[in-house]
N, C-alpha and C positions, 0 to 999 in steps of 0.2 A: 595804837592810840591816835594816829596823823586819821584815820579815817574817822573815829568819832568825832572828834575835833572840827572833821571838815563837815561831818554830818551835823553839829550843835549849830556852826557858822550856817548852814541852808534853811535853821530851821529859824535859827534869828531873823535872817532877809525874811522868811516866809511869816513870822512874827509880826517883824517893824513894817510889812506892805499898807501901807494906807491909801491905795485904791478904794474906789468904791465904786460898786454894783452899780447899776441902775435900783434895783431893789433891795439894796442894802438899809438897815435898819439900826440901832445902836446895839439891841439883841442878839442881830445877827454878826456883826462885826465882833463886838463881846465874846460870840461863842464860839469865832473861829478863830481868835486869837488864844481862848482859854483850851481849845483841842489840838492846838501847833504848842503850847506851853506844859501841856498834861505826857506828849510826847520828850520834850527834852529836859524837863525839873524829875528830882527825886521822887518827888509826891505833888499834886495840886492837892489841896482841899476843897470844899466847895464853898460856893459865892465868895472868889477869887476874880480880882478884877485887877488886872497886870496892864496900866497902860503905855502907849507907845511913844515914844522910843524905848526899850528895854534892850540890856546889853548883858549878859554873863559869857562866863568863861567856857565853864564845863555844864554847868546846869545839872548834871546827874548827881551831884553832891548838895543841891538845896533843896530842901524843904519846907512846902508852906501849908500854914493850917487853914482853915475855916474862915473864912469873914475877913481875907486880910486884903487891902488896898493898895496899890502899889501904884506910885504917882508919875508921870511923866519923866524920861528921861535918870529912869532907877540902872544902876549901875551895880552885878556883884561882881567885883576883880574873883572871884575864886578859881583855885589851880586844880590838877590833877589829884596833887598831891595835900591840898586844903582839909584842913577839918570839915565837917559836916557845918552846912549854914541852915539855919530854922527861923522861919519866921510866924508870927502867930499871933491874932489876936488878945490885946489885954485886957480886962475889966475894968 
């Protein structure tokens, strides 16, 4: 468990980096944040848009659906041992 744990923590730093390219783009920053996120969350869905700073626990226990927007500085405290977290667009 200390290894996943330290692997969710590298992927967060590699998440929250807000360097930018020389040719960096808002597409391009977008889509390299949503393929370091699609690695460490349960599920992404698509037109997922997680901005930064973002912080979880374990991240292999949440779930997000389709269209959902995640605003600056989103926090989920969730554990090891946590229920399943789901987030999801409402109508």
């Amino acid at each position: 468990m200390q290894t996943f744990r330290i692997e969710t923590m590298r992927r967060l730093r590699n998440f929250n980096d807000n360097s930018l390219p020389n040719d960096a783009s808002i597409e391009s920053l977008q889509a390299r944040r949503m393929s370091v996120a699609k690695q460490m969350l349960g599920k992404l869905g698509d037109r997922v848009n997680i901005e930064t700073p973002f912080f979880c626990g374990w991240g292999c226990n949440t779930f997000v659906g389709d269209g959902v927007y995640m605003n600056r500085k989103y926090v989920i405290p969730s554990t090891r041992f946590h229920p399943p977290i789901y987030f999801c667009q409402t109508s």
